[in-house]
C-alpha positions as CSV (number, residue, x, y, z in Angstrom):
1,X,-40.9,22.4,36.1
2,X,-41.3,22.5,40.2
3,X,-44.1,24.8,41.3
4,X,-42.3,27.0,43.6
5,X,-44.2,29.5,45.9
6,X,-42.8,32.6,47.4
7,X,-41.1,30.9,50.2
8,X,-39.4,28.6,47.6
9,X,-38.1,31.8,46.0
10,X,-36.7,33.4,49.1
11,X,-34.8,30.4,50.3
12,X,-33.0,30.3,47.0
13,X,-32.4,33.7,46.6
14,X,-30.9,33.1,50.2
15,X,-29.0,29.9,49.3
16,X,-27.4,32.2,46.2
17,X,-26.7,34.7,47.6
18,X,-24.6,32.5,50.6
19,X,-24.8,28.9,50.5
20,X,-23.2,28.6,53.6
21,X,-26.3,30.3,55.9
22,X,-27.4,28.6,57.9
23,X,-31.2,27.0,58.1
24,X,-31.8,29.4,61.1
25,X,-30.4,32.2,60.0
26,X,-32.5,31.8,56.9
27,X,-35.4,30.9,58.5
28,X,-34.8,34.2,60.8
29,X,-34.6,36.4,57.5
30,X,-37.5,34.9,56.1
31,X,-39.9,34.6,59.2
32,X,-40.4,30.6,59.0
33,X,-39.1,27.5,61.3
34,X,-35.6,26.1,60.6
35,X,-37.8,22.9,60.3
36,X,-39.7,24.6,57.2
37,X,-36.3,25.4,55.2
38,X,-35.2,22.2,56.1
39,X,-38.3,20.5,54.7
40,X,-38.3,23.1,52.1
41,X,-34.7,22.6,51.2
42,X,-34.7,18.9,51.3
43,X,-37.5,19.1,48.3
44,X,-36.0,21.2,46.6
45,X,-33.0,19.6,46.4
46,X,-34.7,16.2,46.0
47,X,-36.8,17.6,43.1
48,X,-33.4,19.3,41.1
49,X,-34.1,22.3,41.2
50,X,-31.1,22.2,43.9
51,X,-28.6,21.1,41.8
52,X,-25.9,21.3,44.6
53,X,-24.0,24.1,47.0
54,X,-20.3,25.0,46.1
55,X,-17.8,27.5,46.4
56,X,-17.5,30.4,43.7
57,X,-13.6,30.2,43.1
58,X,-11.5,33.2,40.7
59,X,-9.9,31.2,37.9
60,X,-7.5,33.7,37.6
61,X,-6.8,33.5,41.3
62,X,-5.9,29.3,40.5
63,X,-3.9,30.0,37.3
64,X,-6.7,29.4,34.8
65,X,-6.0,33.1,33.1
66,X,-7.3,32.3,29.7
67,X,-11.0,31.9,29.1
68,X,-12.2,30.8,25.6
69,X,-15.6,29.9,24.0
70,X,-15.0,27.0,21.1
71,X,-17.3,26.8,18.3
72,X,-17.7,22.8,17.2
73,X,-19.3,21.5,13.8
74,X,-20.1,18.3,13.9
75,X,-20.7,15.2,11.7
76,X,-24.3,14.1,12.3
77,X,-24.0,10.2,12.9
78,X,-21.3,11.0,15.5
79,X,-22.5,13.7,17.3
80,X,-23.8,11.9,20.5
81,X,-20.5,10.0,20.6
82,X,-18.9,13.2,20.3
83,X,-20.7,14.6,23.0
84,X,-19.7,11.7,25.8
85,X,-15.7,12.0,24.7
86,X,-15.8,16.0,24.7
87,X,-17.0,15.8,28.7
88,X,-13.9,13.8,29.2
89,X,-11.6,16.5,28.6
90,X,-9.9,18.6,30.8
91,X,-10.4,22.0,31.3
92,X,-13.3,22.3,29.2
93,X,-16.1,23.8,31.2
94,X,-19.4,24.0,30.3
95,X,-20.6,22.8,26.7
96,X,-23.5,23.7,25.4
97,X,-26.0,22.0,22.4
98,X,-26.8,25.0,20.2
99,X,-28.8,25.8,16.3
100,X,-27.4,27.6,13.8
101,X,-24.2,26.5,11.7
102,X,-22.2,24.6,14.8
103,X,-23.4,21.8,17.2
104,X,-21.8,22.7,20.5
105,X,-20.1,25.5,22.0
106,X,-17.6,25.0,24.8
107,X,-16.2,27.0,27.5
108,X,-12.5,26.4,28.1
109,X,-10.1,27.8,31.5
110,X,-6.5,26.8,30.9
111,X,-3.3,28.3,32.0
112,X,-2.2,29.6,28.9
113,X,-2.8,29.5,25.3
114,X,-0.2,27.4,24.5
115,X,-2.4,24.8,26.5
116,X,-5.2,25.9,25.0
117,X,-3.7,24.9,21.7
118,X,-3.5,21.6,23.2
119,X,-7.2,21.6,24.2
120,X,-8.0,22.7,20.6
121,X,-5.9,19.8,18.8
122,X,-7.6,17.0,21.3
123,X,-10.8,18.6,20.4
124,X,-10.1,17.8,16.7
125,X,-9.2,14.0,16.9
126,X,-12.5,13.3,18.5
127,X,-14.7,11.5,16.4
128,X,-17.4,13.4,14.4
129,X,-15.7,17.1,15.0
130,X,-15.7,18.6,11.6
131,X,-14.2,21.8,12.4
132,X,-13.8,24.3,15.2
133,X,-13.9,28.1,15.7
134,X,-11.9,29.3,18.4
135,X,-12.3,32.7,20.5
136,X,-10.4,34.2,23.1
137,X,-12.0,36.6,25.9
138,X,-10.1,39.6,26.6
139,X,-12.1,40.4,29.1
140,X,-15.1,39.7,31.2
141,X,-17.3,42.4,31.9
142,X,-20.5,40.0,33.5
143,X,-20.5,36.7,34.9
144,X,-23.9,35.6,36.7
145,X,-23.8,32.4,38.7
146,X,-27.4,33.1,39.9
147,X,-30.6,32.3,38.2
148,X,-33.2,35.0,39.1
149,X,-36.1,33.5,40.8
């Protein structure tokens, strides 16, 4: 873990908030240099606790309407191979290394559920999936892209 100090903090509330502000204008707000978030931003990014700046983009707005979180048990032996293939696959998200009775759960964005179908029967002829679970959102009611800080 980087030792952030209250500066740290601000410039990535900042950064979350709008990744596109400038140094100045953040430097401005906070009542430092540009130099000092430059410097500032350069470690943090260099240390990974900037993992990158990007556009927050609608899926629905793209045609990805259906969300779905997929629930994967796993044969032991295979489960890091599994792991490498499932990042492979389209549309699949985020996955996520969990306890309890299943190994991973994955987020999936497709265009419909027919697709999603698809997604499902590629998930199953990967090597060391044992089963999956399968649920649809509805609806979403919170979505945080920021980590407090």
């Amino acid at each position: 873990m980087v030792e952030l100090d209250e500066v740290d903090k601000k410039i990535l509330r900042k950064l979350q908030r709008d990744a596109r502000a400038s140094f100045k204008a953040i430097a401005k707000d906070i009542g430092v240099s540009a130099a000092t978030i430059f410097v500032r931003v350069k470690r943090l990014t260099t240390s990974g606790v900037l993992k990158g700046f990007r556009a927050v983009v609608e899926p629905k707005a793209v045609g990805k309407a259906v969300t779905a979180f997929i629930l994967v048990r796993a044969q032991p032996k295979a489960y890091p191979a599994m792991l490498v293939a499932l990042k492979k696959l389209d549309d699949i998200y985020e996955i996520h290394d969990v306890t309890g009775q299943y190994y991973s759960i994955l987020k999936a964005r497709t265009v419909s559920t027919d697709q999603l179908a698809k997604i499902i029967d590629q998930i199953g002829t990967v090597d060391g999936v044992a089963g999956t679970e399968t649920m649809i959102v509805f609806r979403t009611l919170k979505e945080e892209y920021d980590v407090r800080v």
